[in-house]
BAFIVEX-557213 format. One line per 3 residues: number of its first residue (from 0); their letters; for each residue y, x negated, z of N, C-alpha, C. Coordinates in steps of 0.2 Angstrom, whole numbers, always signed. Example, Ala and Ser with C-alpha at 12.3 -4.5 7.8 and 13.67 -1.06 7.14 Angstrom:
2
0 = AS = -28,-66,+39,-22,-62,+39,-16,-66,+39 ~ -11,-64,+35,-5,-68,+36,+0,-64,+39
//
This chain:
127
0 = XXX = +598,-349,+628,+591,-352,+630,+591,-354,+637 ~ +586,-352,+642,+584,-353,+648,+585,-362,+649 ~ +587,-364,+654,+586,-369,+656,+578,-375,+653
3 = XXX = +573,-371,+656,+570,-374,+655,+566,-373,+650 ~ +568,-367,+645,+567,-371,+640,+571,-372,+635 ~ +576,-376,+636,+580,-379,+634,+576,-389,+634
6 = XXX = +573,-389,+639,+571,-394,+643,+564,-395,+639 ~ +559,-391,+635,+553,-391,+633,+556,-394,+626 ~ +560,-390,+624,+564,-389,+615,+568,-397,+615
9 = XXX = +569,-397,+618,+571,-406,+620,+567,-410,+620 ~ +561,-410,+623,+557,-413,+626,+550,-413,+616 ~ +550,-407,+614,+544,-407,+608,+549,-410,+602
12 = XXX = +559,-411,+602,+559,-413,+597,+562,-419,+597 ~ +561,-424,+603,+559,-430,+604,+553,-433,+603 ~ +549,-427,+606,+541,-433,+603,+542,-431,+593
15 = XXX = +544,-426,+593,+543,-423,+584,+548,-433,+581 ~ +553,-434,+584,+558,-440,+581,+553,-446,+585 ~ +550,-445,+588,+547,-451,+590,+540,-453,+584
18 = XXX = +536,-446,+583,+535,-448,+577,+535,-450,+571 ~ +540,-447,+568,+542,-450,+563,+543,-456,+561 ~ +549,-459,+569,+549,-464,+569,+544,-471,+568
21 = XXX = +537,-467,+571,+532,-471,+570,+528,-472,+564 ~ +529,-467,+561,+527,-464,+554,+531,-471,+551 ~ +539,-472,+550,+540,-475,+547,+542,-484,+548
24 = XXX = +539,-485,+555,+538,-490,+554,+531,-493,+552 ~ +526,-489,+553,+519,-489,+550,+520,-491,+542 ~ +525,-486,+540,+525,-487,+531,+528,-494,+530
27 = XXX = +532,-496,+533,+538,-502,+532,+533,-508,+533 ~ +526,-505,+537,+520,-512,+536,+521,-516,+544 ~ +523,-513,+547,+523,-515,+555,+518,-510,+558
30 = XXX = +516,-514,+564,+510,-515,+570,+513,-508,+574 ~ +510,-502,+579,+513,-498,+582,+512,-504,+589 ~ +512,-507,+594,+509,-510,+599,+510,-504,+606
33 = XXX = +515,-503,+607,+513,-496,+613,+522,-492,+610 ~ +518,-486,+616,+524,-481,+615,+525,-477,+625 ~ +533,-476,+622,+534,-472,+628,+530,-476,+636
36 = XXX = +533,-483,+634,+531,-487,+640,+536,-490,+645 ~ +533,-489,+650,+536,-488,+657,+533,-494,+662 ~ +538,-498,+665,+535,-503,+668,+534,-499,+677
39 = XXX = +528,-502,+677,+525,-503,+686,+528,-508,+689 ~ +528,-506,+696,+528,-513,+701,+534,-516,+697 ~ +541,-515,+694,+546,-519,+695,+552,-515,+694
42 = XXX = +558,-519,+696,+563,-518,+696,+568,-514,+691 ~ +565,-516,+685,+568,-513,+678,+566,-504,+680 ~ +568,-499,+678,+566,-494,+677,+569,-491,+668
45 = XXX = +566,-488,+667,+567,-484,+660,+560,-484,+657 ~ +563,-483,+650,+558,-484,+644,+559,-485,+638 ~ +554,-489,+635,+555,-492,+627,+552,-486,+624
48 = XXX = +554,-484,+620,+550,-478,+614,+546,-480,+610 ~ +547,-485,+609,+542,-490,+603,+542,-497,+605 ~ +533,-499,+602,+535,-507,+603,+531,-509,+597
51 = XXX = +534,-514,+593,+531,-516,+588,+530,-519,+585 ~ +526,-523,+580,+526,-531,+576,+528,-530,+571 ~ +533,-533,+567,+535,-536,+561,+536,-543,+561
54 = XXX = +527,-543,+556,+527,-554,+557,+526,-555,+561 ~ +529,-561,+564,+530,-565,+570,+533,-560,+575 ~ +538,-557,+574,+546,-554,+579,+542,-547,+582
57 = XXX = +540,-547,+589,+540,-541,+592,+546,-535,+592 ~ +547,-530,+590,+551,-524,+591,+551,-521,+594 ~ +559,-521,+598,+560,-517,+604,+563,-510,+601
60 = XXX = +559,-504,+599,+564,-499,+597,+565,-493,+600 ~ +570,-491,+600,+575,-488,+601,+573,-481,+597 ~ +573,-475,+598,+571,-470,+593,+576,-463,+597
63 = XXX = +581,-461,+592,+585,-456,+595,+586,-450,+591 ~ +584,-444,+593,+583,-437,+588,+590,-432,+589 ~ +588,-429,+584,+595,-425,+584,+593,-418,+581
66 = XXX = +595,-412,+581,+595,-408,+576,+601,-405,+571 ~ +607,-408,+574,+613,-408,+569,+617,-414,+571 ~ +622,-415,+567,+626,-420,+568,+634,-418,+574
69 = XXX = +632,-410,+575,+638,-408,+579,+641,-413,+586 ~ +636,-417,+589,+640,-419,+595,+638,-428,+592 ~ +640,-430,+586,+638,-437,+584,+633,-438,+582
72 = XXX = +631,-444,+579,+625,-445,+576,+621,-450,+581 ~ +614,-448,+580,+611,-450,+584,+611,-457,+588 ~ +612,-462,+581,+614,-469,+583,+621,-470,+588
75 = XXX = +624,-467,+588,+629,-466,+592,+628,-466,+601 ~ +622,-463,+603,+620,-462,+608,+618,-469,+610 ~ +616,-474,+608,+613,-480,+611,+620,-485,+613
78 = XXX = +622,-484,+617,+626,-489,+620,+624,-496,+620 ~ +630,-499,+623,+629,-507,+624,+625,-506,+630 ~ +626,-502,+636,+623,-502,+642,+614,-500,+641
81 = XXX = +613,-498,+637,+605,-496,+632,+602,-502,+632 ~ +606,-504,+629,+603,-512,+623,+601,-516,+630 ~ +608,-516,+634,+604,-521,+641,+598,-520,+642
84 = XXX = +598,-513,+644,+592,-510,+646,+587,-512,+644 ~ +586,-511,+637,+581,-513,+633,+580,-519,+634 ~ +583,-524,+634,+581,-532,+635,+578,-532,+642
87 = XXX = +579,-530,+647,+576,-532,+653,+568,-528,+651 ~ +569,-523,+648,+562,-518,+646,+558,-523,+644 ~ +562,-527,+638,+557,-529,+635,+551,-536,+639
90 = XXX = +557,-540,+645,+555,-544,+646,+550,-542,+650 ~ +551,-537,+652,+547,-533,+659,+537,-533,+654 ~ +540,-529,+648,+535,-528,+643,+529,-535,+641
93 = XXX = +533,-540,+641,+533,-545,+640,+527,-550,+643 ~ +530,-548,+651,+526,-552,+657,+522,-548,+660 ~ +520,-541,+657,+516,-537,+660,+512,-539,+658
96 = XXX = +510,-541,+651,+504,-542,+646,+503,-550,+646 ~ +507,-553,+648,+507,-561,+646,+506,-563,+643 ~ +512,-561,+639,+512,-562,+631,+518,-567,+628
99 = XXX = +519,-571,+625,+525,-574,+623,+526,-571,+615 ~ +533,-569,+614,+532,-567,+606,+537,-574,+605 ~ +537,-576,+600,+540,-580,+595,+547,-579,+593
102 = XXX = +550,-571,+591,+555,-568,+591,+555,-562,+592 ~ +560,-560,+596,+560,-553,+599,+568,-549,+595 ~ +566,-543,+592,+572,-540,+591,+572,-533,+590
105 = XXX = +579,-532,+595,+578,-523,+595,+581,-521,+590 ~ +580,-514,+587,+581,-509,+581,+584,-502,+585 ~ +585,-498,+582,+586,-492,+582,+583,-487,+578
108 = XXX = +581,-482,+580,+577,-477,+574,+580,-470,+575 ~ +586,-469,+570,+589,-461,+570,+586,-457,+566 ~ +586,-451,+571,+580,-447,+565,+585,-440,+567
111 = XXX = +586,-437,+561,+589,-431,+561,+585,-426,+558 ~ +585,-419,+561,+579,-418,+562,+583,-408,+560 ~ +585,-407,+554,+589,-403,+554,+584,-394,+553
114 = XXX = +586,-391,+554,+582,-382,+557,+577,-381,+548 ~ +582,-381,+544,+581,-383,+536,+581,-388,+534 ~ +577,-390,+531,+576,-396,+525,+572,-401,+529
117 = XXX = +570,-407,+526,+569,-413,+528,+571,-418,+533 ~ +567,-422,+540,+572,-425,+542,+573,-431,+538 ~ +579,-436,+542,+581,-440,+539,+582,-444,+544
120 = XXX = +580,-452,+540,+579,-458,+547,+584,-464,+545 ~ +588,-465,+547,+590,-472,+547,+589,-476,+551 ~ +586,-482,+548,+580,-488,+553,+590,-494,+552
123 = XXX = +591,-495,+558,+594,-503,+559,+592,-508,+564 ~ +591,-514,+560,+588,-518,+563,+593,-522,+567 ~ +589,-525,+572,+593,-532,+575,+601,-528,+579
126 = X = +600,-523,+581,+607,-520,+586,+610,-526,+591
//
């Protein structure tokens, strides 16, 4: 497979796992509040893939796809050095909209995404 599109087929089966992802935090009765958010004007760089309410506790999620288990599973890929990231994200997110949340906790959403059959999601809470 070319480079670039290797770089497309990457790119359709992360949005395909970012849905799902969404898909099942919708079902689980949480709020979607943005996605694939990127702060301006600051210091932080990256991005949060999902942000979302359960109850009180804003969710910083984390959304990682895979098509086979061959180099690990997806949750595997989220390092501790992630998780930092995430937390400066979140705060970033936070003081963008001048927002206070109550409680803040990040998740992870693996979504295995295999050529046949069904994907498959495992939601962990509170990383």
């Amino acid at each position: 497979m070319p480079a670039a599109d290797h770089v497309d087929h990457r790119r359709a089966l992360d949005i395909r796992g970012e849905e799902i992802a969404a898909t099942h935090l919708r079902n689980a009765g949480m709020l979607i509040l943005d996605r694939n958010w990127r702060p301006h004007d600051s210091e932080v760089v990256g991005e949060v893939d999902l942000i979302a309410r359960d109850g009180d506790a804003l969710v910083i999620v984390e959304v990682t796809t895979r098509q086979s288990l061959a180099f690990g599973t997806p949750v595997q890929a989220v390092t501790r050095r992630k998780i930092r990231q995430l937390r400066s994200l979140a705060l970033a997110w936070l003081d963008a909209r001048s927002i206070h949340a109550p409680s803040l906790r990040f998740d992870v959403i693996s979504v295995t995404i295999p050529l046949a059959g069904q994907p498959v999601v495992e939601h962990l809470r509170a990383v």
